[in-house]
VEXDREN-2710 file (C-alpha; in Angstrom, 1 decimal):
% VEXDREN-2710
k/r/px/py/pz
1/UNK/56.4/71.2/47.4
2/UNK/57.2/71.3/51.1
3/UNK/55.6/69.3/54.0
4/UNK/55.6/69.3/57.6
5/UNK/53.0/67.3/59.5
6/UNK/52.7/68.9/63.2
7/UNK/50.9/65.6/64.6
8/UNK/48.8/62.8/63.4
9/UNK/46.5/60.9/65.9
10/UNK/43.4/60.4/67.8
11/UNK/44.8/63.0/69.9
12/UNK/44.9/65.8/67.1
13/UNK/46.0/66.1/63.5
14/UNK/47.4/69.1/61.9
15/UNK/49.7/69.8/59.4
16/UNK/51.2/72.6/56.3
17/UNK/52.1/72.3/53.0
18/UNK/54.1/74.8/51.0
19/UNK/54.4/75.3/47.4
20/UNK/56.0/78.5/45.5
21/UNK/54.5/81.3/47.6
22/UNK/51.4/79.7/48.7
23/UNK/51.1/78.2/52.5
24/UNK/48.0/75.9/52.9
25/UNK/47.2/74.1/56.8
26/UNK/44.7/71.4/56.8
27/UNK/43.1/70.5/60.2
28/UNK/43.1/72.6/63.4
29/UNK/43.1/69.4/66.0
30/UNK/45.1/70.3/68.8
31/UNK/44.6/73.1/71.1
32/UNK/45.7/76.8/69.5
33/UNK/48.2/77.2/72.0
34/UNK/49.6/73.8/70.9
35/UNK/49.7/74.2/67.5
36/UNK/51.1/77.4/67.7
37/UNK/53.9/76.1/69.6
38/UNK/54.4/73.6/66.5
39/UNK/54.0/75.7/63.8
40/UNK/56.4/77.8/65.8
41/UNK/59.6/74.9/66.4
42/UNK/58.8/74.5/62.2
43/UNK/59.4/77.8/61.1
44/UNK/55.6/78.3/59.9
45/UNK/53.9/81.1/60.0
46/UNK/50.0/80.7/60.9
47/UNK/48.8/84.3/59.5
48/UNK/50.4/83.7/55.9
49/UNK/48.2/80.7/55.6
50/UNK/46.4/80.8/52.6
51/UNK/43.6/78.8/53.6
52/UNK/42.7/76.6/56.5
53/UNK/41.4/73.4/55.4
54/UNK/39.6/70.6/57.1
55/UNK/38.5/67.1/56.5
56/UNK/35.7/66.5/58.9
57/UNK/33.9/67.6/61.8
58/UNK/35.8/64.9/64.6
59/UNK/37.1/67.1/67.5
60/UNK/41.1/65.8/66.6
61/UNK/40.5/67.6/63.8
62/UNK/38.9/70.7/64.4
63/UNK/39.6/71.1/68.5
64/UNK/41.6/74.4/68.1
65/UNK/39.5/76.5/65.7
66/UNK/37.6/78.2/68.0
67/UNK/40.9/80.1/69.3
68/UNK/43.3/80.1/66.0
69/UNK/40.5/81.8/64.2
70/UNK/39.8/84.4/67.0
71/UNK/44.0/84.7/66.9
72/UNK/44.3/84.5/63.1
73/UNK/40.8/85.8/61.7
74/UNK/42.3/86.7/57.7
75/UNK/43.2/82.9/57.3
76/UNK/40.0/81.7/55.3
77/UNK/38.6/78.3/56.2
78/UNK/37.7/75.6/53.7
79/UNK/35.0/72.8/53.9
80/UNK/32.3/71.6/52.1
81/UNK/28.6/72.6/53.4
82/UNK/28.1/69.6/56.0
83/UNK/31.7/69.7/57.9
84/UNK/31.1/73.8/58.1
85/UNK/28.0/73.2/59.8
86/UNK/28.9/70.3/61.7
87/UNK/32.4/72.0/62.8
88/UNK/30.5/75.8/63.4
89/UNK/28.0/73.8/65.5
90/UNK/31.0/72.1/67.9
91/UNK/33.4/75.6/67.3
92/UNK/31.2/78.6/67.5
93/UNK/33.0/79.8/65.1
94/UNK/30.1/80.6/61.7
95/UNK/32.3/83.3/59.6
96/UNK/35.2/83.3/57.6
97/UNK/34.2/79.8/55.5
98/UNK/34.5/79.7/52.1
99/UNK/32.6/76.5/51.0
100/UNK/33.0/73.8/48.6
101/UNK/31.4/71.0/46.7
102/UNK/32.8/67.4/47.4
103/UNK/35.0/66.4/44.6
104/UNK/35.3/69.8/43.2
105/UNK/38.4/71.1/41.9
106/UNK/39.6/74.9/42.6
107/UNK/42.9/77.0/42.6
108/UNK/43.9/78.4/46.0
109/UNK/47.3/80.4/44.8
110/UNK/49.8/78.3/43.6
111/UNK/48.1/74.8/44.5
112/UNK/44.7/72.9/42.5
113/UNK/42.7/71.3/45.6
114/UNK/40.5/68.3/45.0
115/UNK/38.4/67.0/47.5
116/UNK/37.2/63.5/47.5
117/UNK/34.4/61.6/49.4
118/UNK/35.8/58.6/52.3
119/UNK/33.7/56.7/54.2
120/UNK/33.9/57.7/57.7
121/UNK/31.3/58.6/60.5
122/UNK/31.4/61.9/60.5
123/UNK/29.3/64.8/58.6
124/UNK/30.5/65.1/55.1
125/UNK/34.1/63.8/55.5
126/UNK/36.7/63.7/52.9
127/UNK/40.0/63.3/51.7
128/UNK/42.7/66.1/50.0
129/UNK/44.5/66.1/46.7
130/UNK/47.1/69.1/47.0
131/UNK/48.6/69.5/43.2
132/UNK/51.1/72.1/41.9
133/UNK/51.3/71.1/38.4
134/UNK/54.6/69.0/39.3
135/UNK/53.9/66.9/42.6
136/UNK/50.7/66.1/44.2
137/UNK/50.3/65.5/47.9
138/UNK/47.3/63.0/48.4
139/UNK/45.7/63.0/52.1
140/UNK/43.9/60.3/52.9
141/UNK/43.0/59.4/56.9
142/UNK/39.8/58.6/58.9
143/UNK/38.6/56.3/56.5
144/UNK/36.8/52.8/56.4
145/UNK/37.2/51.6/53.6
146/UNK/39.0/53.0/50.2
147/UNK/36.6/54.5/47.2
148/UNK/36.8/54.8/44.1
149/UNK/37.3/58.6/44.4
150/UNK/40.6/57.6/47.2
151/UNK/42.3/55.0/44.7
152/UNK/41.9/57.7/41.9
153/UNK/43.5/60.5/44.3
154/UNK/46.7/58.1/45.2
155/UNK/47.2/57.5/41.6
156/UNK/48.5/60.5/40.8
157/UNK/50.5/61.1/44.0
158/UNK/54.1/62.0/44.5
159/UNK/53.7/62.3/48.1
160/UNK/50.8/60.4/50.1
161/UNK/49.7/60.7/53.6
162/UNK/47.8/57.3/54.5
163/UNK/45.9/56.0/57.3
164/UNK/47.3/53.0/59.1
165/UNK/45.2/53.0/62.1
166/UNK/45.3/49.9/63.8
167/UNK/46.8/46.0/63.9
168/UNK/43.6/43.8/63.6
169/UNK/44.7/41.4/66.5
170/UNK/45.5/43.9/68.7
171/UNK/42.4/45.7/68.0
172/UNK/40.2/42.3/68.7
173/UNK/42.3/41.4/71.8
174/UNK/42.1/45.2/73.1
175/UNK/40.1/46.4/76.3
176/UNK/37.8/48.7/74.4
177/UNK/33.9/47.9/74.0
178/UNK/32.8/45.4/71.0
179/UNK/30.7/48.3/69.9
180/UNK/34.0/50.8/69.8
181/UNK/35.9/47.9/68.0
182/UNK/33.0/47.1/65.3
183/UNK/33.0/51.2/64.8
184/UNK/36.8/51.4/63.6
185/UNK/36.9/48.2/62.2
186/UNK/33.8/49.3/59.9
187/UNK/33.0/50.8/56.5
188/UNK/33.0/53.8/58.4
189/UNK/35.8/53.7/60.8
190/UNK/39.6/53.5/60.2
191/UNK/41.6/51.5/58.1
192/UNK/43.8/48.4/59.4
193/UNK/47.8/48.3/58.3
194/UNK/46.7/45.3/56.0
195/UNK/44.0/47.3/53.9
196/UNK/46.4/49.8/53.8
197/UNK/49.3/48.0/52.2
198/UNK/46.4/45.9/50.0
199/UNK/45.6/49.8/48.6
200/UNK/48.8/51.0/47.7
201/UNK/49.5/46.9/46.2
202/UNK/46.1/48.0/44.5
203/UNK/46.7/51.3/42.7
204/UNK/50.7/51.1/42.7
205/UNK/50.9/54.8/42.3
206/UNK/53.5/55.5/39.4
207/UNK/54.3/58.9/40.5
208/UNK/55.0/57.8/44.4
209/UNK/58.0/59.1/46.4
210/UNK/57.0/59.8/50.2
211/UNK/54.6/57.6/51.5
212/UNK/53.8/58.7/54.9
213/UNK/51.7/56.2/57.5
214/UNK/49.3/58.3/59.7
215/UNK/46.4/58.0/62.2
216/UNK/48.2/55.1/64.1
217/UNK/46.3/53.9/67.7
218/UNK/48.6/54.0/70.4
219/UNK/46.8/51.2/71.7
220/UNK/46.4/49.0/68.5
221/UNK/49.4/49.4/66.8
222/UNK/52.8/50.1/66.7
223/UNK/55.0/51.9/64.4
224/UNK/57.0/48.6/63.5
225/UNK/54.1/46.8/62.4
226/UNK/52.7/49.4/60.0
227/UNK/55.9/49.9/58.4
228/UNK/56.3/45.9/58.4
229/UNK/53.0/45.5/56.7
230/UNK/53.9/48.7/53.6
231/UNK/57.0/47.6/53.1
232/UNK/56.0/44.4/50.6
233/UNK/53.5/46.7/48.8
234/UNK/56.4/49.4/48.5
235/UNK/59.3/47.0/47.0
236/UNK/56.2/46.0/44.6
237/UNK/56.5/49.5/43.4
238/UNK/60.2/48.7/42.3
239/UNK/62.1/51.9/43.0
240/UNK/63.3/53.6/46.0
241/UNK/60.2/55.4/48.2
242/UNK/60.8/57.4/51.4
243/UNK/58.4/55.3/54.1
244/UNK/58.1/56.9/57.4
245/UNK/55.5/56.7/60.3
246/UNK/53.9/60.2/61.3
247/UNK/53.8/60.9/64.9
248/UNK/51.4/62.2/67.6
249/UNK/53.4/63.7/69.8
250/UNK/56.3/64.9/67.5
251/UNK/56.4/67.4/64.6
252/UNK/57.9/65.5/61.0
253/UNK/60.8/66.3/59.4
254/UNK/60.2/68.7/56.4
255/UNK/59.7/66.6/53.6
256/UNK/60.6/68.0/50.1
257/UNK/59.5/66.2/47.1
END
């Protein structure tokens, strides 16, 4: 399996994952013109995109649609009922879905998908496991709080892509509203670099070889203090893991695993 994450952020969040002959893209959050330009500088190519896939309805995820599917109509587009609506509503754009049930499992080409529910204020949002019937890529951002569903997921990863949104202190001590603050700190919002490390402590994912930080705040955090919370809960895990911080602004390295 092969992975390049194109951006991950507030600002936009898009990325590809490649396994055999089969091309999946989850999340359309920057503009087209953008993403193109990223998908580009990787090597990827938009129209041999097997499916387009998204998570929920929040513009940073969904902000280009409108124009890559007007630009790159064959690729079908993946949700379950609510983010369709709630994304055709923001978009315009009301063909080319090809809907889903939360926590179903289907094959699209070489990959099994699995959706699973995550507590976030949006529509109907949810979470990604990508298998191949050797490596598992587990997605799991914009979340509150972790499920049930999420700590099953991240079990059976080999690669994992996992919110670590923002510092606690520096959230608290920030500029922003109290209401703004109570929303990510919620059930519903984003999870801190703490409850992130407590999670992986939690499941200690046998399988684990890439874990990959995502979502961070520019404001409240900083790449040295998610990776400083992980890296207990990673030496816990007692063999050698890849741990990188995914960045807004920059395309990842391709990760193979």
């Amino acid at each position: 399996m092969k992975l390049r994450v194109f951006g991950s952020g507030s600002g936009g969040n898009a990325l590809a994952v490649r396994s055999g002959g089969t091309l999946l893209l989850l999340d359309c959050g920057f503009c087209c013109t953008e993403i193109e330009r990223r998908m580009a500088a990787c090597g990827v190519d938009p129209d041999a995109a097997a499916g387009l896939f998204f998570t929920h309805d929040h513009t940073d995820h969904c902000k280009g649609l409108a124009v890559f599917h007007k630009r790159h109509p064959s690729v079908p587009l993946y949700a379950n009922g609510n983010t369709a609506d709630a994304i055709a509503a923001i978009t315009g754009v009301d063909d080319g879905w090809r809907v889903f049930e939360t926590a179903e499992t289907f094959p699209v080409g070489d990959f099994t998908v699995t959706s699973f529910s995550i507590p976030h204020d949006a529509a109907d949002p949810v979470g990604y496991l990508f298998e191949d019937g050797e490596n598992a890529l587990f997605v799991g951002t914009d979340m509150g709080a972790p499920t049930f569903g999420v700590r099953d997921a991240l079990a059976r990863a080999t690669c994992a892509i996992l919110e670590s949104n923002h510092d606690p202190i520096l959230l608290q001590t920030s500029d922003r509203p109290v209401s703004l603050k109570q929303r990510i700190a919620g059930r519903c919002g984003h999870l801190c670099n703490g409850d992130a490390a407590a999670l992986v402590r939690e499941v200690q994912p046998p399988r684990l070889k890439t874990l990959l930080l995502a979502h961070l705040s520019r404001q409240c955090n900083a790449p040295y203090l998610a990776l400083e919370s992980m890296r207990a809960a990673v030496a816990d895990l007692g063999r050698p893991i890849t741990l990188d911080v995914l960045d807004q602004d920059t395309p990842s390295p391709l990760y193979e695993f």
